[in-house]
C-alpha positions as CSV (number, residue, x, y, z in Angstrom):
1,X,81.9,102.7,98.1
2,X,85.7,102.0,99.0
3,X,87.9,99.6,97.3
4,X,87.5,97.1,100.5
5,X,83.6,97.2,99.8
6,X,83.9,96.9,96.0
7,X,86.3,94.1,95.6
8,X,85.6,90.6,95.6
9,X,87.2,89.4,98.7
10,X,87.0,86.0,99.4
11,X,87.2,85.6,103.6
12,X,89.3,82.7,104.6
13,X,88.9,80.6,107.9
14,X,92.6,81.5,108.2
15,X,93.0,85.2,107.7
16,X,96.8,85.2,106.5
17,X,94.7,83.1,103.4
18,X,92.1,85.7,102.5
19,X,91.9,86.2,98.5
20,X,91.5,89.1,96.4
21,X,90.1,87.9,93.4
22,X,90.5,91.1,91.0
23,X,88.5,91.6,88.0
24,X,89.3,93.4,84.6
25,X,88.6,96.8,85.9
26,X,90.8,95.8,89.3
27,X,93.5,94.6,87.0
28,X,93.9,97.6,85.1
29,X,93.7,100.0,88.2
30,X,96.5,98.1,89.7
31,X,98.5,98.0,85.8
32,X,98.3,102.3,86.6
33,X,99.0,102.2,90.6
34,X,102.0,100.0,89.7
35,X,103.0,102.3,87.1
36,X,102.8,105.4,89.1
37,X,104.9,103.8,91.7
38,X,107.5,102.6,89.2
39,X,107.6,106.6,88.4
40,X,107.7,107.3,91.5
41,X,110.9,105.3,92.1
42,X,112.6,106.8,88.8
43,X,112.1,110.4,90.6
44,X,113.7,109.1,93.7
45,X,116.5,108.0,92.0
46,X,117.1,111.5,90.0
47,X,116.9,112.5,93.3
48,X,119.1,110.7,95.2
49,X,121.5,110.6,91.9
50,X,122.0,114.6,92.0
51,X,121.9,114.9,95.6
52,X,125.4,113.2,95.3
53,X,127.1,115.6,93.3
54,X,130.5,115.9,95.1
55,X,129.8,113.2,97.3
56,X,132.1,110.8,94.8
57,X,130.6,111.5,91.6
58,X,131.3,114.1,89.9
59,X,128.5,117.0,88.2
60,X,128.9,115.0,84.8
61,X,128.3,111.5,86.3
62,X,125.7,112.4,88.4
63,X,123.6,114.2,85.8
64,X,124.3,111.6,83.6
65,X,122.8,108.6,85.8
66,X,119.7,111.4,86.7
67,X,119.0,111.5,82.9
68,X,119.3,107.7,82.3
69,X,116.6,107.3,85.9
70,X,114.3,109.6,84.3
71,X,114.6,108.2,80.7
72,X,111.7,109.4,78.9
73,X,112.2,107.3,75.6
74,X,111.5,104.7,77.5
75,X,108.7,105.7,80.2
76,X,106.6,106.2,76.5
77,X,108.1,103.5,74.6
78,X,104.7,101.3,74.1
79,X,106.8,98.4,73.5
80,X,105.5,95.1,75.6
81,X,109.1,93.3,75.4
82,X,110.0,92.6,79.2
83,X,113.0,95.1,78.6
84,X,110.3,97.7,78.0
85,X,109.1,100.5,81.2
86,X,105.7,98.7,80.4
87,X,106.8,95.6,79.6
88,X,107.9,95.9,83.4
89,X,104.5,97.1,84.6
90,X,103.3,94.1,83.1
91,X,105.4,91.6,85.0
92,X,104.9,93.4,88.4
93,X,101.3,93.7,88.1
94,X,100.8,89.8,86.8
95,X,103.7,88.8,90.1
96,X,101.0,91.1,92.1
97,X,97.5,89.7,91.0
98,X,99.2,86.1,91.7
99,X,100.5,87.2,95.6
100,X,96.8,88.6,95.9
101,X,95.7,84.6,95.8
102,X,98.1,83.1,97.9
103,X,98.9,83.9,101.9
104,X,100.8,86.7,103.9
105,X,104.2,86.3,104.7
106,X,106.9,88.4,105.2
107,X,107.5,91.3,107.8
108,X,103.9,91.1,108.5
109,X,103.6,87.6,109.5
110,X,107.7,88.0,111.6
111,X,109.4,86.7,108.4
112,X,112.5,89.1,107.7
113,X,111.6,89.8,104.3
114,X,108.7,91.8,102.0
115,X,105.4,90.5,101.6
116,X,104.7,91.0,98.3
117,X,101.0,90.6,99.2
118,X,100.7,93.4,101.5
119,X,102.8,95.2,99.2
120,X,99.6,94.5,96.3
121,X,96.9,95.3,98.7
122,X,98.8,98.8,100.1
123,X,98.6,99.4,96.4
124,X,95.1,98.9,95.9
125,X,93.9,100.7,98.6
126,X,92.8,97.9,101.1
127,X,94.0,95.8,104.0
128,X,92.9,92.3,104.6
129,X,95.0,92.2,108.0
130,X,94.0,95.7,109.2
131,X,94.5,96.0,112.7
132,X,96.6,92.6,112.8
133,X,100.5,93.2,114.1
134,X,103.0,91.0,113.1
135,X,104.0,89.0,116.4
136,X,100.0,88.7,116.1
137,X,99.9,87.4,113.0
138,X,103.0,85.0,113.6
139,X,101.1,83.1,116.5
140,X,97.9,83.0,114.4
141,X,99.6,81.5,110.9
142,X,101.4,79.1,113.5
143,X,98.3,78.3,115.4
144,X,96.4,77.1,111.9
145,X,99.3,75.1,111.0
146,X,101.5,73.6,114.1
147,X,104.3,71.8,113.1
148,X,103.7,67.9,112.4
149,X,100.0,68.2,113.6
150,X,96.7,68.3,111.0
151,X,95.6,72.4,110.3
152,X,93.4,73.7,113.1
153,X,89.8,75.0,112.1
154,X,89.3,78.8,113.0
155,X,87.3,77.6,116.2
156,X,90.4,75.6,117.1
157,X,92.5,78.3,116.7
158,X,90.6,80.5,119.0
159,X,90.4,78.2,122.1
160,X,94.2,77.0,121.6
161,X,95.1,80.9,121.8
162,X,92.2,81.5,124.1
163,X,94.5,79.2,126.4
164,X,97.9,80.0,125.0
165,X,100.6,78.4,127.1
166,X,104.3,78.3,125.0
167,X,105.5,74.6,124.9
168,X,109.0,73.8,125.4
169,X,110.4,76.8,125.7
170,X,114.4,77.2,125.9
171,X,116.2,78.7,128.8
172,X,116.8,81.7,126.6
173,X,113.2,82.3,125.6
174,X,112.3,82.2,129.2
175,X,111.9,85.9,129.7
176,X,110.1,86.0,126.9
177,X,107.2,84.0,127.8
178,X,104.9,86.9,129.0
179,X,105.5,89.1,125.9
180,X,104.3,85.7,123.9
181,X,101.3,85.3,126.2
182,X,100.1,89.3,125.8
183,X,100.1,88.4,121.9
184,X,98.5,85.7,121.7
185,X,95.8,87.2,123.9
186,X,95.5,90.1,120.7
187,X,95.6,87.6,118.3
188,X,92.9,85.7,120.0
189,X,91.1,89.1,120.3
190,X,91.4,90.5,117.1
191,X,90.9,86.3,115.8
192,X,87.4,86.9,117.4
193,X,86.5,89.6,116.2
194,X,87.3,88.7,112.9
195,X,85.1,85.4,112.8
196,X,82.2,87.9,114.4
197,X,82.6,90.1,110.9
198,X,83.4,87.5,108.8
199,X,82.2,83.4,109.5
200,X,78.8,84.6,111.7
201,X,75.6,84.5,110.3
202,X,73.1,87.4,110.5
């Protein structure tokens, strides 16, 4: 059984919604994945911290900052304080559980910044959006919410991509127009699909 089929996953109408509701034993496995990638971090940065020797810093310096990275006091101090290396874990994996509730955005919804909820499910080993681009998943989160206009349902959504036609489009978007048509036929594919998996009955 993977981590997709053993999670409690709770479908939304609007995919970019979907929840991961984790329990205690999901909790704690993402307390160590967030860990490990915190140490993993550290190990760049002794990395990257040596590899400059000569580059600016000197042997001393760069040693110096390589040994402060890869601080071992406090990768085993137990303390909880938020100052602590776990005390840290702790923050990242509570900011993670909450992202797992709310919606997608970020670089995979065409926002020019992380999505901390991709960033919690890449960590857990699943992938709500799998097979979803981003130009995709920008026309669908935009179809379920138009500006000024009431939320679409997910039946809505299909037929308004289904017949996708961009409104009011500038003179510089112009030559755009068949890229945007090509993705919302995907989204309206893979938006299919989807509702087959996830909102049909047996």
């Amino acid at each position: 059984m993977n981590q997709l089929q053993r999670m409690k996953i709770v479908w939304n109408p609007n995919p970019l919604l979907t929840v991961v509701e984790l329990d205690d034993f999901d909790k704690r496995l993402l307390w160590h994945k967030v860990k490990i990638k915190e140490l993993e971090e550290r190990i760049i940065s002794a990395h990257v911290d040596l590899a400059d020797i000569g580059k600016g810093r000197s042997l001393e310096e760069s040693v110096a900052q390589a040994i402060r990275s890869l601080d071992v006091n406090r990768v085993f101090d137990e303390g909880k304080g938020k100052n602590s290396f776990n005390g840290r874990v702790d923050h990242l994996t509570a900011e993670y559980t909450k992202e797992l509730t709310l919606g997608h955005i970020g670089d995979c919804t065409c926002v020019p910044c992380s999505c901390l909820k991709c960033h919690a499910e890449n960590l857990l080993g699943i992938d709500t959006l799998a097979g979803l681009g981003k130009h995709e998943a920008a026309k669908i989160g935009g179809a379920f919410a138009p500006e000024n206009k009431p939320a679409r349902t997910l039946s809505e959504v299909i037929a308004y991509l289904a017949d996708y036609e961009s409104q009011d489009v500038p003179d510089w978007g112009l030559p755009h127009v068949p890229r945007w048509r090509e993705e919302a036929k995907r989204a309206h594919e893979w938006l299919v699909a989807y509702q087959r998996e996830h909102f049909t009955g047996p």
